[in-house]
C-alpha positions in Angstrom: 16.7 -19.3 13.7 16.2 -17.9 17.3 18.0 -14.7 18.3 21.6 -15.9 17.6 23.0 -15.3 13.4 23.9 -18.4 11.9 25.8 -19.5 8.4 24.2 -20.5 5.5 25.3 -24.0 6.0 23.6 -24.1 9.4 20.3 -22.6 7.5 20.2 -25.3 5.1 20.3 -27.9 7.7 17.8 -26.4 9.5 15.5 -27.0 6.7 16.3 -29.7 6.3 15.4 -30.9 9.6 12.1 -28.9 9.4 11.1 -31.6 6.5 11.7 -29.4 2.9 12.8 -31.0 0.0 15.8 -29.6 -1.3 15.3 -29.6 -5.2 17.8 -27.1 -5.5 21.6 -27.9 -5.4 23.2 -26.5 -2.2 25.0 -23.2 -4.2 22.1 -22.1 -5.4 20.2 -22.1 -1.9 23.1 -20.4 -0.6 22.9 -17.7 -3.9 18.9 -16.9 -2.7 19.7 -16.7 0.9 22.5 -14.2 0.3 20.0 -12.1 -2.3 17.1 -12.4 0.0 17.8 -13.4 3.0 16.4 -16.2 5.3 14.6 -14.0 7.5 12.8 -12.6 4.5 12.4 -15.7 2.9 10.8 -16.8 6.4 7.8 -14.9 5.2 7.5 -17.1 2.4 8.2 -20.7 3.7 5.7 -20.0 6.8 2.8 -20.7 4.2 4.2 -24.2 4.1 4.5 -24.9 7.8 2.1 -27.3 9.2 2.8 -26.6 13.0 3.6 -23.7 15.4 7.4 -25.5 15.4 8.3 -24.5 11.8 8.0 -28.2 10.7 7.3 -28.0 7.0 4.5 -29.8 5.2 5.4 -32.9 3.0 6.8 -32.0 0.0 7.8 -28.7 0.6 10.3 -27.3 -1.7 12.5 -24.3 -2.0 11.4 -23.8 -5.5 7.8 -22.9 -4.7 8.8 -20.6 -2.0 11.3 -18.9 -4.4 8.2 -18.7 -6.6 5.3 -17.4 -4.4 8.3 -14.8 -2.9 8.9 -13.8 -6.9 5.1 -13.6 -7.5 4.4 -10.9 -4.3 7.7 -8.9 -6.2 6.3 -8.6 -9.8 2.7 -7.9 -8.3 3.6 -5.2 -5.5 5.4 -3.9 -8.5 2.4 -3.7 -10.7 0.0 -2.3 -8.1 2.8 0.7 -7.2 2.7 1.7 -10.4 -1.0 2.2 -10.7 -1.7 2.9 -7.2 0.8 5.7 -7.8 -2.0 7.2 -10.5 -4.7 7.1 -7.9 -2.7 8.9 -5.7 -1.3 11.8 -7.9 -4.9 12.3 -8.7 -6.2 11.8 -5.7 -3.5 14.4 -4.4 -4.3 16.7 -7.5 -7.7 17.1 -6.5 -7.8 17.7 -3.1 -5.4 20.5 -3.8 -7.7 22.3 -6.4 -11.2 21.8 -5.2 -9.9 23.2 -1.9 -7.7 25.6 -3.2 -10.2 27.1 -5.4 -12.6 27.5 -2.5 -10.8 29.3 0.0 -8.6 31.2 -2.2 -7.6 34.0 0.6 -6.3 31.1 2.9 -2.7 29.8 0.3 -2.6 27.5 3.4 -5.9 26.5 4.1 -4.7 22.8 5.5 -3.3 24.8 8.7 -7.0 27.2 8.9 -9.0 26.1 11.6 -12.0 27.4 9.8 -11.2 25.0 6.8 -9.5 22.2 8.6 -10.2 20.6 11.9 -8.2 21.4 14.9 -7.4 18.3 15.5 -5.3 17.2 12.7 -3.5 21.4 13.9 -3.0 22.0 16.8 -1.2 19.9 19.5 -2.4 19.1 22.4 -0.9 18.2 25.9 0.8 15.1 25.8 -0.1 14.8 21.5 1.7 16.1 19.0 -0.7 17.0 15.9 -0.5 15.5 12.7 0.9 18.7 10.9 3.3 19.4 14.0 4.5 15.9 13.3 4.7 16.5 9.4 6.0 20.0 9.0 9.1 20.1 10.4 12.7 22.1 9.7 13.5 18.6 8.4 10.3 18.0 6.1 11.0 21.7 4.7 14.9 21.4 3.8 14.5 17.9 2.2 11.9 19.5 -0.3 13.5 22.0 -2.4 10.4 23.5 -3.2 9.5 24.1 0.3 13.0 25.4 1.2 13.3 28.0 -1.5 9.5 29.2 -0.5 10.5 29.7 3.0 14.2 31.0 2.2 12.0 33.9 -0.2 9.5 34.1 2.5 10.9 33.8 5.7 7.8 35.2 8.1 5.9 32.1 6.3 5.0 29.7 8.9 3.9 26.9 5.7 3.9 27.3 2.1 1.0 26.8 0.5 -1.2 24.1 -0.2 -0.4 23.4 -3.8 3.4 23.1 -2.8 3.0 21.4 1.3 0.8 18.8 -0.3 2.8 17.4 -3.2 5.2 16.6 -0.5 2.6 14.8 2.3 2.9 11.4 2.1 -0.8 9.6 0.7 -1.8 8.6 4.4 -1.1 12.1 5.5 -3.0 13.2 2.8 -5.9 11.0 3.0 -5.7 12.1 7.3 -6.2 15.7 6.4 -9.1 15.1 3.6 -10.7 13.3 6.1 -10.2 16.7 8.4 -11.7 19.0 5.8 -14.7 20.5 7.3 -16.2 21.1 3.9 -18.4 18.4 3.1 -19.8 19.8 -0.3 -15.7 19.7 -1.2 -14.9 16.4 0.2 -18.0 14.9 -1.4 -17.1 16.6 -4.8 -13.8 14.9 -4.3 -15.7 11.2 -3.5 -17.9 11.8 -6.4 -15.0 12.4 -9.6 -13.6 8.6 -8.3 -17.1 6.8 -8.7 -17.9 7.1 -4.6 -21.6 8.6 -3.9 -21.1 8.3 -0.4 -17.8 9.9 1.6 -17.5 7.2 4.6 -17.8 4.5 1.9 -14.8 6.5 0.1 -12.5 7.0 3.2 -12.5 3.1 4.1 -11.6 2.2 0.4 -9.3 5.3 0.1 -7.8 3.9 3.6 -7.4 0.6 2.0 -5.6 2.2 -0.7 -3.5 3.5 0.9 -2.6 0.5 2.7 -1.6 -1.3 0.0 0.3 1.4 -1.1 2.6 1.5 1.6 2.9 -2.2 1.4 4.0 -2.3 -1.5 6.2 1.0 -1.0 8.0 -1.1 1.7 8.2 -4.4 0.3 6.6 -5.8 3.2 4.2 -9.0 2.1 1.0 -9.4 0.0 0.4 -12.5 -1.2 -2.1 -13.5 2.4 -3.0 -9.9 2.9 -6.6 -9.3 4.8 -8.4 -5.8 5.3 -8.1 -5.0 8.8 -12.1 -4.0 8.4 -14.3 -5.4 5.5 -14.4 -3.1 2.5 -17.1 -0.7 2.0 -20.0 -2.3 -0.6 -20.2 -0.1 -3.5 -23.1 -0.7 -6.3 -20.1 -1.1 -9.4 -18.0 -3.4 -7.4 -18.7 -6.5 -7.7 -17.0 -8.4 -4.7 -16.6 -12.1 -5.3 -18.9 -14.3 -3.1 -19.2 -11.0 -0.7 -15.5 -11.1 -0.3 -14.6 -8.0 0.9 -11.5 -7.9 2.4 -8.8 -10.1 0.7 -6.6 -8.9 -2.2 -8.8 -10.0 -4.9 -11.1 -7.5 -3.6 -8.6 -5.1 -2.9 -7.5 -5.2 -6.6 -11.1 -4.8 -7.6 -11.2 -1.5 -5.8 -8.0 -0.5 -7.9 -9.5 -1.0 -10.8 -12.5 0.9 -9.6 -10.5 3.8 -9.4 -8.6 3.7 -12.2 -11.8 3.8 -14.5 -12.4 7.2 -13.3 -8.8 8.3 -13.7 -8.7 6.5 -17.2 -10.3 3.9 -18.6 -7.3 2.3 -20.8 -5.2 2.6 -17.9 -7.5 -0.3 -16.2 -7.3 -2.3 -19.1 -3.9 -1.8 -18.9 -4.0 -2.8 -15.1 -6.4 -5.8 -15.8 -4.3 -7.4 -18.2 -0.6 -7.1 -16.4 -2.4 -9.0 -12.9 -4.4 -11.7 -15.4 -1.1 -12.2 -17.4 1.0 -12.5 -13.7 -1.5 -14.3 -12.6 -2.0 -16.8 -15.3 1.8 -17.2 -15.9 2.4 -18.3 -12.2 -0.8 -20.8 -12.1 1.4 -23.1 -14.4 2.8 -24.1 -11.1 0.1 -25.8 -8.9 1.2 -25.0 -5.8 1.0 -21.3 -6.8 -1.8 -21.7 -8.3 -3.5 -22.9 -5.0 -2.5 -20.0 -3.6 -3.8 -17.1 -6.2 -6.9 -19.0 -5.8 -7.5 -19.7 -2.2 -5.3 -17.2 -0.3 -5.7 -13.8 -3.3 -8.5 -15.6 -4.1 -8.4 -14.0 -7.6 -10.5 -15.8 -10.0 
C-alpha cells in the first residue's frame, strides 16, 4: 500500500490487480478490512505471494487468508492459556527455592552475593536490567509494591515473593539465568523434566518467546526458533525438527506433564481438534503440515 492511507475501495482493487480471486462479495471484504485491517491482514496474504512485487499466486482467495489469519487467533489463544501455567509455575518456583535459601536476604534478586552484578548494577553508558525494571512507575502500577513501600519507605525493593509476581516472564527467566546458585537453578531445571540447565534456558527462552507472541498478537502460523531447540531424551522432535512450531508445541507439552499431566491432555486435544478442524480446508491444511509442520 506504500506509505500513503488509502480507502477500502482502492484496497480491493489493489488485489485485485495483484491476481486474488475475490470469492467474497465486496461488503464483506470491506467488513474484514475494517475488523482487521489490511496491514494486518498483509501478514496473512504474504503466504500467498509468488514474487517480491506482491503479485498473488493463482487462485488466491480472500477466504483462505481469512482462514489461516483465524487459525493463528484460536491457536495463540490456546497456547496463552497454557503457556500462562508454565509460567506461574515457573515464577512460583524460582521464588521459593530461592527464597528459602537465603532467607536473611527478603530481596535476594538485588544481592550481589546471590545474583550477578550484571543483571544489578548499571554500568557507564548501560542501564541494568533491574534499573530498567524497578522503577517509581513499575512500583505505583503494582498495588502490592506501592503499599510495601508506602509502609516501608527506607525500602529500596520489596521482596522477592512480591517484585517477582510482577516481572514480566523474560525478566524472570533473565534473572534465573543470573542466579549464582547452580544447585538452586538446577533444582529448578530438574522439577520441569530438564537434567541439564543450558538445555533448560534455550527451551525456557523459547517459551517465553512464544509467550510474548502470542501476548502481542504478533504472528505464528511460519514461526522459526531463532536457534535450534535444545535435544532432550523425552522429546521427540519430528524428523530432527527442532525449531518450527510443531516442535515448539512439543516443548509445551513437555512442560506441562510436569506441571500436570491432565492439563497436557487437555492441551493435546484443543491443538489436534484446531488442527484437524481447519485441515478440512486444503489450502490450510498445506500449511499446518508444511509450514507448523504438525503431524
Amino acid at each position: 500500500m506504500g506509505n500513503i492511507a488509502t480507502n477500502f475501495n482502492k484496497q480491493i482493487e489493489l488485489l485485485k490487480e495483484r491476481g486474488m480471486n475475490l470469492d467474497y462479495e465486496s461488503n464483506q471484504i470491506k467488513d474484514f478490512l475494517l475488523d482487521i485491517g489490511y496491514y494486518r491482514l498483509g501478514f496473512y496474504w504474504h503466504h500467498f505471494e509468488k514474487d517480491t512485487e506482491h503479485n498473488f499466486k493463482p487462485d488466491t482467495k480472500p477466504s483462505n487468508v481469512i482462514a489461516l489469519y483465524y487459525l493463528d487467533v484460536d491457536l495463540r489463544n490456546i497456547l496463552l492459556k497454557y503457556l500462562n501455567r508454565i509460567e506461574i509455575n515457573f515464577r512460583t518456583k524460582v521464588v521459593y527455592y530461592v527464597s528459602n535459601k537465603y532467607k536473611n536476604s527478603l530481596a535476594w534478586f538485588a544481592d550481589e552475593n546471590i545474583t550477578n552484578n550484571s543483571f544489578i548494577q548499571s554500568i557507564p553508558g548501560k542501564t541494568s536490567m533491574l534499573n530498567r525494571v524497578y522503577t517509581l512507575e513499575f512500583i505505583n502500577n503494582n498495588k502490592s509494591l506501592k503499599n510495601h513501600h508506602d509502609r516501608n519507605p527506607t525500602d529500596t525493593y520489596a521482596p522477592a515473593w512480591k517484585t517477582l509476581e510482577f516481572l514480566t516472564f523474560g525478566v524472570l527467566l533473565n534473572l534465573f539465568k543470573n542466579i549464582k546458585n547452580e544447585e538452586i537453578k538446577k533444582r529448578v531445571s530438574e522439577s520441569l523434566g530438564i537434567l541439564n540447565i543450558n538445555k533448560f534456558e534455550n527451551l525456557m527462552t523459547t517459551v517465553v518467546l512464544i509467550r510474548n507472541i502470542c501476548s502481542h498478537g504478533d504472528v505464528l502460523y511460519d514461526f522459526k526458533t531463532p536457534r535450534g531447540l535444545s535435544a532432550v531424551p523425552n522429546i521427540n522432535f519430528d524428523e530432527s525438527d527442532r525449531s518450527s512450531l510443531s516442535a515448539c508445541i512439543k516443548v509445551i507439552s513437555y512442560f506441562l506433564e510436569y506441571i500436570s499431566p491432565n492439563r497436557k491432555i487437555d492441551f493435546l486435544k484443543e491443538i489436534d481438534e484446531l488442527f484437524n478442524e481447519n485441515a478440512k480446508n486444503e489450502v490450510i491444511k498445506k500449511i499446518i503440515t508444511y509450514e507448523i509442520k504438525y503431524k
